[in-house]
C-alpha positions in Angstrom: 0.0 0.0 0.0 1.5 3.5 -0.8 1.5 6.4 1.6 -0.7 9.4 0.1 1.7 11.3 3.0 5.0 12.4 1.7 7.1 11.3 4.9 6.7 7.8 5.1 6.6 7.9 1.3 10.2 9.0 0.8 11.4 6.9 3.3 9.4 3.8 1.4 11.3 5.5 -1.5 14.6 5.3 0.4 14.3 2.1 1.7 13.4 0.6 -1.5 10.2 -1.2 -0.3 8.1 -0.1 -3.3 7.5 -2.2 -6.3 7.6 -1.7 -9.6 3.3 -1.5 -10.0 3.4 0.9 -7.4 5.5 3.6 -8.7 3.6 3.2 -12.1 0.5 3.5 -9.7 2.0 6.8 -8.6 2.9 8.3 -12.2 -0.4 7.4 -13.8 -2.5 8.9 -10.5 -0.1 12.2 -11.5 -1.0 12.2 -15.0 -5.0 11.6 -14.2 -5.3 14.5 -11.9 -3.6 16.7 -14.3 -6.3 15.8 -16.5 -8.9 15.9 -14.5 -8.0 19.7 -13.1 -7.4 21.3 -16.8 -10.8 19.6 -18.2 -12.2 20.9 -14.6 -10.3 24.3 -14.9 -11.4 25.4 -18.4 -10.1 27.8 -20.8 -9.6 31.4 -19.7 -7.8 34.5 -21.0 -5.1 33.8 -18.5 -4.5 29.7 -19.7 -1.5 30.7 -21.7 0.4 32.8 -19.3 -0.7 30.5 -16.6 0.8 27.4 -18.6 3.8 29.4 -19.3 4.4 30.0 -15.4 3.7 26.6 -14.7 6.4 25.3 -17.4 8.8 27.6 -15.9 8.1 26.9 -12.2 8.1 22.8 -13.3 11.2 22.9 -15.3 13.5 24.6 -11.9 11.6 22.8 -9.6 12.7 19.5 -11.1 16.1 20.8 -11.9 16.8 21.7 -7.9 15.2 18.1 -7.5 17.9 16.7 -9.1 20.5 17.8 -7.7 19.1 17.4 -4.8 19.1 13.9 -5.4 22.6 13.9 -7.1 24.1 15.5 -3.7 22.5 12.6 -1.8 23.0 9.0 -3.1 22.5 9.4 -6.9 19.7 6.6 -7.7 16.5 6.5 -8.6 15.6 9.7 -9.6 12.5 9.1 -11.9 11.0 7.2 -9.4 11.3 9.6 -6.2 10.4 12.2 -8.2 7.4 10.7 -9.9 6.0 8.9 -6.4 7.1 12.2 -4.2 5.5 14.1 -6.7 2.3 12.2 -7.0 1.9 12.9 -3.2 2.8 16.2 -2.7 0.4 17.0 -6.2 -2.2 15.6 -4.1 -1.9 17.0 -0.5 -0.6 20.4 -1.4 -1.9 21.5 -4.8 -5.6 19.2 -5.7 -7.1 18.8 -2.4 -7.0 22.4 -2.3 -8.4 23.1 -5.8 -11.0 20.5 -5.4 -11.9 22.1 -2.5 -12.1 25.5 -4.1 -14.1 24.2 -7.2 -17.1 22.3 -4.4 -17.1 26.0 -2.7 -17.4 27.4 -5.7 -20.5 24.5 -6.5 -21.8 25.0 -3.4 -22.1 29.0 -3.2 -23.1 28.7 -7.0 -26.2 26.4 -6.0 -27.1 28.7 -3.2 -26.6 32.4 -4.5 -26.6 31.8 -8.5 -25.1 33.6 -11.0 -23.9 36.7 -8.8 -21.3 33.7 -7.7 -19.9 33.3 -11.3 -18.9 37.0 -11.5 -17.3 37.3 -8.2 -15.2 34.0 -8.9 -14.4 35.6 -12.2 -13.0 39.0 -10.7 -11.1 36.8 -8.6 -9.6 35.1 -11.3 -6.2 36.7 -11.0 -5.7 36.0 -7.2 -6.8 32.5 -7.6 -3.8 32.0 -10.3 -1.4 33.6 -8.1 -2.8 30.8 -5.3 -2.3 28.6 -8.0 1.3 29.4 -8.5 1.6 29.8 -5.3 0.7 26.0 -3.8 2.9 24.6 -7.1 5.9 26.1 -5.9 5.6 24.9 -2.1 4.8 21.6 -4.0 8.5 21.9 -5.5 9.9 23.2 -2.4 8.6 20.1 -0.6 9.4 17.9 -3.3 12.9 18.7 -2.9 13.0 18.4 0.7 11.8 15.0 0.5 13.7 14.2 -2.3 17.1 14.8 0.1 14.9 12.4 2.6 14.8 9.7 -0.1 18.4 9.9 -0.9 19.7 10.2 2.4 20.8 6.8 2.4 19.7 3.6 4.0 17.3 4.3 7.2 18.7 3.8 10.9 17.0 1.5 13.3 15.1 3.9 15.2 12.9 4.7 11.7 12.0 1.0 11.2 12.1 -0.9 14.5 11.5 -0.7 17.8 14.8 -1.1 20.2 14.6 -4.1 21.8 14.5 -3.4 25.9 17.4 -4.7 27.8 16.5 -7.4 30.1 19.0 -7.9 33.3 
């Protein structure tokens, strides 16, 4: 079973107790909620720019990852990245949109259209948030990536000390 928590993920990660179907589980859960949020997102004057910062924010993000990684014990890369990433997409940057979009539902069902013109005068703060959550995401995926590749775990992460009997 994988951890949806990033902590005991990366040390999973580090330990090497994942299989091979699990880190694919990982990557294709990554690639599904990216589709879901753009087909739930929409097109708006601010998709290209948005995209653009996105790219940009992806592309050092997962360039400080890797070197991350390189400074720590230099395997596995794809993997932590894809399964650390898979997390921290889910914890940091969907539960909060999701949450956003059933407010946005909810206040929609209850107050009608005045909602839709209120969200859309918001549009611009609610990229920033946007940009905002993805690079925590990166900033926590490279903490955890230096977890991962901080070499094999000591006995006080895995098992209990035994106690000394006299």
């Amino acid at each position: 079973m994988i951890s949806l928590f990033p902590a005991p993920l990366a040390r999973s990660l580090r330990d090497d107790l994942l299989t091979e179907r699990q880190k694919l589980s990982c990557v294709l859960g990554l690639l599904f909620m990216s589709y879901v949020t753009r087909v739930l997102r929409g097109d708006s004057h601010y998709s290209v720019l948005l995209l653009s910062v996105y790219l940009v924010i992806s592309v050092i993000g997962t360039a400080f990852t890797f070197r991350t990684n390189a400074r720590g014990d230099n395997r596995n890369f794809i993997e932590r990245w894809a399964c650390l990433h898979f997390s921290l997409s889910l914890l940091v940057v969907y539960v909060p949109q999701f949450l956003l979009y059933g407010l946005y539902v909810l206040l929609f069902w209850t107050y009608g259209r005045g909602v839709v013109t209120a969200f859309q005068k918001l549009s611009p703060i609610l990229m920033f948030l946007d940009v905002l959550l993805l690079t925590i995401e990166y900033f926590l995926l490279n903490f955890y990536t230096r977890v991962a590749a901080s070499g094999p775990a000591s006995p006080s992460e895995t098992t209990f000390a035994p106690i000394a009997t006299p």
